[in-house]
Structure formats: C-alpha cells, structure tokens
C-alpha positions as CSV (number, residue, x, y, z in Angstrom):
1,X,68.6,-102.0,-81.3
2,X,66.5,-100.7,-78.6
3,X,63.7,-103.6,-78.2
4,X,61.7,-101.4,-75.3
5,X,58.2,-100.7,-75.2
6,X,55.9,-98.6,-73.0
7,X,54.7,-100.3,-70.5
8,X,51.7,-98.9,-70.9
9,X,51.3,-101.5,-74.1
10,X,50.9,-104.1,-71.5
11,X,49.2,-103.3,-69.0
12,X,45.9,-101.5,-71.2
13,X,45.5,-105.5,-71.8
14,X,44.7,-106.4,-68.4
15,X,41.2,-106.7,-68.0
16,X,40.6,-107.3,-64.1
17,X,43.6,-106.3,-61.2
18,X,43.6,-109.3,-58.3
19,X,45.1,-109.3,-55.0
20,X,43.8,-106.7,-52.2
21,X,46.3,-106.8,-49.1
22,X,45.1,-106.7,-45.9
23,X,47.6,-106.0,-43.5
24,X,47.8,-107.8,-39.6
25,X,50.3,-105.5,-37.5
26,X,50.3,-103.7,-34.8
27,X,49.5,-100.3,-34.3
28,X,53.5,-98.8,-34.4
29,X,54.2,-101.2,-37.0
30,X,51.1,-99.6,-39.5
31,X,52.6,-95.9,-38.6
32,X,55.9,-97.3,-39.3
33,X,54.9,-98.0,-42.7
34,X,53.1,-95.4,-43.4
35,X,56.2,-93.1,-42.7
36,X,58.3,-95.2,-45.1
37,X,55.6,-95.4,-47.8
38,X,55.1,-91.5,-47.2
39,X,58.7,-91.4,-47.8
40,X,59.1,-93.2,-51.1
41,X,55.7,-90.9,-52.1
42,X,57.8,-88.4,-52.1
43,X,60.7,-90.1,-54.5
44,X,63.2,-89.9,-51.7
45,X,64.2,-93.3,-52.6
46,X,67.4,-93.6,-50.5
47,X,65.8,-92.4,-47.4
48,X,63.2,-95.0,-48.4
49,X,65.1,-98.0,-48.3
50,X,66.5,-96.8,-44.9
51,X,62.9,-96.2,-43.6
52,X,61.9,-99.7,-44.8
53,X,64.9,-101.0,-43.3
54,X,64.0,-100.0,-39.6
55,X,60.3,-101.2,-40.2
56,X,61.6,-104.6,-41.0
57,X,63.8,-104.7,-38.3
58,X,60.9,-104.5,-35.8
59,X,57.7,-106.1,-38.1
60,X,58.3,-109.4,-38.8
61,X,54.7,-110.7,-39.7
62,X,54.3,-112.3,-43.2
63,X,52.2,-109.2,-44.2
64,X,55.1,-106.8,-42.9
65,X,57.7,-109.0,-45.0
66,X,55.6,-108.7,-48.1
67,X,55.4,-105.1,-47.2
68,X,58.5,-104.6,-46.8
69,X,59.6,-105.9,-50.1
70,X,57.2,-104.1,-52.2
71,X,58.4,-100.7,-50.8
72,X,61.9,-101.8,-51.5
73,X,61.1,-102.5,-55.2
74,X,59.6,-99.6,-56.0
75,X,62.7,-97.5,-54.1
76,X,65.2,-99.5,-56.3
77,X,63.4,-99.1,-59.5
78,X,63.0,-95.8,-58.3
79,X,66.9,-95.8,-58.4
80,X,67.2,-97.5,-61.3
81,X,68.6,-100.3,-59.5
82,X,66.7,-103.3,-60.9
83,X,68.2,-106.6,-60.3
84,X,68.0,-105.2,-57.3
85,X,63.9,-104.4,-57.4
86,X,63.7,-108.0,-59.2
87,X,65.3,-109.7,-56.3
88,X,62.5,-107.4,-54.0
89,X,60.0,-108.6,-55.9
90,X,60.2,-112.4,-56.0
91,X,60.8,-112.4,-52.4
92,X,57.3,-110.8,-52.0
93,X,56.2,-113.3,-54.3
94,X,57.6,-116.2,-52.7
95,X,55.9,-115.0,-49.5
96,X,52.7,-114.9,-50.8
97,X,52.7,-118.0,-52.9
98,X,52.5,-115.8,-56.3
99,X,49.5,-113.7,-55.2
100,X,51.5,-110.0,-54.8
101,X,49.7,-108.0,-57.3
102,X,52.4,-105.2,-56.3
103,X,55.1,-107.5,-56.4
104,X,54.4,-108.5,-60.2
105,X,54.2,-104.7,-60.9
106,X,57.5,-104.4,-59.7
107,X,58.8,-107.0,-61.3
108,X,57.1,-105.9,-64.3
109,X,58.5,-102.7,-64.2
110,X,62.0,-103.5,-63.5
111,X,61.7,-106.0,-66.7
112,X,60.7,-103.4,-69.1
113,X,63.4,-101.0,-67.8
114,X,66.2,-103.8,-68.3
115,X,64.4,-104.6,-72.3
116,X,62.8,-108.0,-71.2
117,X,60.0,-107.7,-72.9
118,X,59.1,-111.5,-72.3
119,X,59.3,-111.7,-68.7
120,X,57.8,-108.6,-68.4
121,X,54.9,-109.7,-70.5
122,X,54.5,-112.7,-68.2
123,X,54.8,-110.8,-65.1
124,X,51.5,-109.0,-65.9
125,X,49.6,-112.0,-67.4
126,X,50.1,-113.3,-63.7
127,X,48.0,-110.4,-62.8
128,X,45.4,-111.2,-65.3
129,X,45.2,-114.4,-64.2
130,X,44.8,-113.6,-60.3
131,X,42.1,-111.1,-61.0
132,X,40.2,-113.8,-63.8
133,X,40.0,-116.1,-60.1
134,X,38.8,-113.3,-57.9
135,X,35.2,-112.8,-57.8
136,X,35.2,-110.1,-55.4
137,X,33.7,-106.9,-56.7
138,X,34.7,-104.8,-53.9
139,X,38.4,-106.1,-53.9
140,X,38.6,-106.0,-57.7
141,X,38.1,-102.1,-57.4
142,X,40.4,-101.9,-54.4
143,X,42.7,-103.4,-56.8
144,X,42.2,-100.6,-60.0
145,X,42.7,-98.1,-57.5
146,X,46.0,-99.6,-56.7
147,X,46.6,-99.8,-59.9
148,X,45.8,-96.2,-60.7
149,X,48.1,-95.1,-58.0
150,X,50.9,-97.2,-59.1
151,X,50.6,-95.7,-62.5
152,X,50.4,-92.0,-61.7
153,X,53.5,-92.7,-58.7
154,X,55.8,-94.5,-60.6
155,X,55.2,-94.2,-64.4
156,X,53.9,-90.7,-64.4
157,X,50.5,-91.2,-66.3
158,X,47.6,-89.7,-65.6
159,X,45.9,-90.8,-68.5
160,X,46.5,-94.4,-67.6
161,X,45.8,-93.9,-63.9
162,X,42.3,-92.4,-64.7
163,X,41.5,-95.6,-67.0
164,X,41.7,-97.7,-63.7
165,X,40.3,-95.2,-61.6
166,X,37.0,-94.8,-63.9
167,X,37.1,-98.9,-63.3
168,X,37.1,-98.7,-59.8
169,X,34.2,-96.2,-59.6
170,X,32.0,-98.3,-61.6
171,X,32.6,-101.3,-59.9
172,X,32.4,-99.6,-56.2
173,X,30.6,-96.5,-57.0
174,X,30.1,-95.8,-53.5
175,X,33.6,-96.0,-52.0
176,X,34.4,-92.4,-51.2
177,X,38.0,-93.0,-50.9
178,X,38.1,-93.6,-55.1
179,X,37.6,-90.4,-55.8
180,X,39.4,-88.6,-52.7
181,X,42.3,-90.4,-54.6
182,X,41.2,-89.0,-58.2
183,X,41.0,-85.3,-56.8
184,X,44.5,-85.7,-55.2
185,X,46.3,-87.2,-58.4
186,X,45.0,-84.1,-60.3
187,X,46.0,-82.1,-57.4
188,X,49.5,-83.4,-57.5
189,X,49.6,-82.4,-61.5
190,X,48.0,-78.8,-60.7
191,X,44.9,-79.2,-62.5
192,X,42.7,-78.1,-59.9
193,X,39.3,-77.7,-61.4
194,X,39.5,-81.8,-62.2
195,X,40.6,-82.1,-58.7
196,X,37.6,-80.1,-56.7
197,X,35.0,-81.9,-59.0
198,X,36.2,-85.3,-57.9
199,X,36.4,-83.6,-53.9
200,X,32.9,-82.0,-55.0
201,X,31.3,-85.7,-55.6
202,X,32.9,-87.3,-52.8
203,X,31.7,-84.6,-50.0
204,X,28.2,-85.1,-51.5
205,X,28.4,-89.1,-50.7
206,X,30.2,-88.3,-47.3
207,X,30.1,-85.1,-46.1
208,X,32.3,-85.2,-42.6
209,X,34.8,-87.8,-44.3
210,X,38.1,-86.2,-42.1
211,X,40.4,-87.8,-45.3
212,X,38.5,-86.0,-47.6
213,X,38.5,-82.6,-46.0
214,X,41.8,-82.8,-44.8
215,X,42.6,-83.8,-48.9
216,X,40.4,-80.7,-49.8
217,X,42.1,-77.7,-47.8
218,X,45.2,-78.8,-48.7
219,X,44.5,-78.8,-52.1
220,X,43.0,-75.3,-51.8
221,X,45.7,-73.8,-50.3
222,X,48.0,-75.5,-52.4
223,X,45.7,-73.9,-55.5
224,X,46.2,-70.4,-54.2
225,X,50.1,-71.4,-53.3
226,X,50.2,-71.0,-57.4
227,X,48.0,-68.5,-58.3
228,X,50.2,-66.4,-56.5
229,X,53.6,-67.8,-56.4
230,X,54.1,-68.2,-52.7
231,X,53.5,-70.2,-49.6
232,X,54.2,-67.3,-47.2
233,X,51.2,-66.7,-45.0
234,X,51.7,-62.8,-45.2
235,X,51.8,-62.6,-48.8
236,X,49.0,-64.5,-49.4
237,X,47.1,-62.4,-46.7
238,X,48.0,-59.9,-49.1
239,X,46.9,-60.9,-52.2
240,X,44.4,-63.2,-51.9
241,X,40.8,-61.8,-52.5
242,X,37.9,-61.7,-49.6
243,X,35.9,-64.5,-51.1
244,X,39.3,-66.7,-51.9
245,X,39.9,-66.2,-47.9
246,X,36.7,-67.5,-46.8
247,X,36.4,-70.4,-49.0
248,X,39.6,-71.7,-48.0
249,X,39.3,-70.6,-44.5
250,X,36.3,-72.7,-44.7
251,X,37.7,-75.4,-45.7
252,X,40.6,-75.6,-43.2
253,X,38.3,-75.0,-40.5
254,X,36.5,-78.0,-41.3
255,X,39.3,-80.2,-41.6
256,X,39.9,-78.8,-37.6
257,X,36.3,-79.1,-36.4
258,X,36.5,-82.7,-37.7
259,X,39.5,-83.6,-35.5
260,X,42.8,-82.4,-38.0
261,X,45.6,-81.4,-36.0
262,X,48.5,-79.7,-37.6
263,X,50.4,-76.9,-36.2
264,X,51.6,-75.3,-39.0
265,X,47.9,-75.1,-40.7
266,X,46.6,-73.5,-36.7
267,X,49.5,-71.0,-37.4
268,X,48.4,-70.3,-40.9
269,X,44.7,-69.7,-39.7
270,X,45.6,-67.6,-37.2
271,X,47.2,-65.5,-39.2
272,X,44.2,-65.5,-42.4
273,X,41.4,-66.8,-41.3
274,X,41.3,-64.3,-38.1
C-alpha cells in the first residue's frame, strides 16, 4: 500500500515561511553560484552537481557551504536520488544550527518521495516554527517568494506557487521583484496575458528596473516564439505584424538603453528592429 500524499497537503498548513539567506562571498564566488543555480533552473541536474562541485571547491564561507548543499539537494531529488538529497540537507542544517528554510524543504521533499510521511510532516513544522519566531515583515515575504519559487521549480504548481506569491505581495506590496517573479513563472507555463499583467504592475512601481525589462522582452519574444512556431529571426521578420514589431522592438530596446548586453538579442534587433 502506497501511504504517499501530495505534498501540497502539508505545506497549505504553514502559515508563515522563516529564514531569509543573506549571502557573504565574494564577487566570483556569487557568479559562481549563480551559474550553478542557473544550471539546476534548467533541470540539468547532473551538470548541476558538477557546477556546485567547482563552487565548493573555491567558496568555503559558511554561507557558501549552506549554499552549496541546498543546490545539491535539490539536484539529487531532482534525480531521484534521495538519501542522497537527505544527507544534502541535514548538512545545511547542521550548518546553520536548524534555521535552513531550503534545507527542510529538501528534506521535506525527499521524505515524501521515499513514503515518510512523519518525518516529512516534521520537516515542515520546523518551518512553521522558524517563521512563528521571526517578526520580520520584509523577510517573511522574502521567504513566500522562496517559497513560491520552490514550488513552481521543483513540484510543478502554479496554483501553489501563486498562494505564496499573493502572500508575499501583501506583506511587501512594494517589492518590485515579487511580481517580476509572478510574470516570469507564468511566462515559463506560456500563459502570457497573466505574465504582462504582473510585468504591467511592476513597471508602474519601477519603471527603469533593468531585471524587469530584461524579464519583459524576453518574455515578449518568447510570446511571439509561439504564436508563430519559430525562433528564427527571418521568419519571424516575416510573419510578425507592424504593430507586434514595434512593441517588442520596444521593449528590447529598453532592456539595451538600460545597460542589457547580449549579443545574440543586438543580432536579432538588427535584423527586426532596423
């Protein structure tokens, strides 16, 4: 007998998410990460674990080790490796005395996968309890957004994600980066009416936000990608219409007049927006 449950059971009980990292390393160590977490973004979860690997071998700070971890959680449950993730996990738990929101997640998530219902339940009442100490608005929020990416990444629901996103906005209604995230999440899943109203709000509250237009344009072109099955730059000369041009011309000029550099989007332009 299969004694599984969603996940999702779980963690609609937790009431507050605790725990907002705040990483101290260097300048090659944070682009280090970022390529690794970019990586495991992506689901490549092999070439995760080996872009994790060379950041630990040069990042040694406790944040880095914690860091470290997490990322090789996720790629092992990812992998469906979880003793593995579990292992991952505690070690970002032990470095952090208990206070790794992601590295409960993990642990969470590995749990439910193996049919430990218990532990996994106790796993996420250690959130609960980490957030019912923290009195931090602005962190709380942080957290909900990490939550909501964590959700839509790894489990795959939007429905969820949006529950901690909406949470996050009422609690930090003014943090533009909450809803750059919410128009990206329904990017990814193609639903990009949801996506520009969220991009819509967010250039209202910060209008030369480089993230935000960068986020935008390549959600447009992304848009048009599938209304016309095709990422050539000739085709979609082609078949695009005048106004469809402009308004994502537009918008990949801004992301460029606000300090974007990509060569592939200058060789694009050049070639529509011209």
């Amino acid at each position: 007998m299969n004694l599984k449950i969603p996940l999702t059971a779980f963690m609609l009980t937790l009431i507050h998410i605790n725990h907002a990292q705040t990483f101290t390393m260097g300048k090659k160590c944070r682009a280090s990460l970022e390529n690794a977490k970019t990586v495991l973004k992506s689901k490549n979860y092999t070439q995760a674990l080996d872009q994790f690997a060379l950041f630990s071998a040069k990042c040694r700070t406790k944040d880095a080790k914690e860091a470290n971890a997490i990322g090789n959680a996720e790629a092992y449950n990812g992998l469906e490796r979880y003793e593995e993730a579990i292992v991952e996990a505690d070690y970002a738990l032990k470095i952090t005395k208990n206070k790794s929101l992601n590295g409960f997640f993990q642990k969470a998530v590995a749990q439910n996968k193996m049919g430990d219902i218990v532990g996994s339940k106790k796993s996420l009442n250690s959130v609960m309890k980490l957030t019912e100490n923290n009195k931090n608005i602005t962190q709380r929020a942080s957290n909900y957004a990490l939550m909501a990416a964590l959700y839509e990444r790894q489990l795959n629901e939007t429905d969820s994600a949006q529950i901690y996103l909406d949470k996050a906005k009422a609690l930090d209604p003014n943090n533009v980066n909450i809803l750059i995230q919410e128009g990206s999440m329904y990017s990814t899943k193609k639903d990009f009416v949801r996506a520009f109203e969220s991009y819509d709000k967010a250039q209202n509250m910060e209008p030369e936000n480089i993230e935000l237009s960068i986020s935008r344009s390549n959600t447009r072109l992304r848009m048009m990608e599938e209304k016309y099955g095709t990422k050539k730059a000739q085709e979609l000369r082609m078949k695009m219409s005048t106004d469809e041009k402009k308004t994502l011309c537009d918008d990949l000029n801004k992301a460029k007049s606000l300090g974007y550099k990509n060569m592939n989007r200058e060789l694009f332009m050049a070639l529509i927006c011209n």
